[in-house]
N, C-alpha and C positions, 0 to 999 in steps of 0.2 A: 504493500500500500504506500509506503513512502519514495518508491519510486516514481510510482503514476502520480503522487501530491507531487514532488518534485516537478514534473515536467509540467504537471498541469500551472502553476506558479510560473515557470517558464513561459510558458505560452499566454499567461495573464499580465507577464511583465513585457511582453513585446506588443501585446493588441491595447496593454493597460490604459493609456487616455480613451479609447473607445467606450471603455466597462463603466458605468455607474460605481460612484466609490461607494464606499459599505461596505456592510456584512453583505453575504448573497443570501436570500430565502437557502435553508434547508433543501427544499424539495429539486429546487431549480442546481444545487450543488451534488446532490446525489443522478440527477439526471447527468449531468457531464461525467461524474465520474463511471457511468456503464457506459456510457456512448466510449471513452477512451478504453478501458477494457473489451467494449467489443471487437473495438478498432484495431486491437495486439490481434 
């Protein structure tokens, strides 16, 4: 799991002015996390 938080952080530091600052919603944070696990 801390590899895929790793990358995903990565990828949130390169699109990062795009993103709304904040916490993300829960829900909306476990969806990214299968979409990237699918994605392996």
């Amino acid at each position: 799991m801390d590899l895929i938080e790793g990358r995903l952080s990565a990828l949130s530091r390169r699109t990062g002015p795009a993103l709304p600052k904040g916490p993300m919603p829960a829900g909306a944070k476990m969806k990214g996390m299968q979409r990237t696990i699918r994605r392996r």
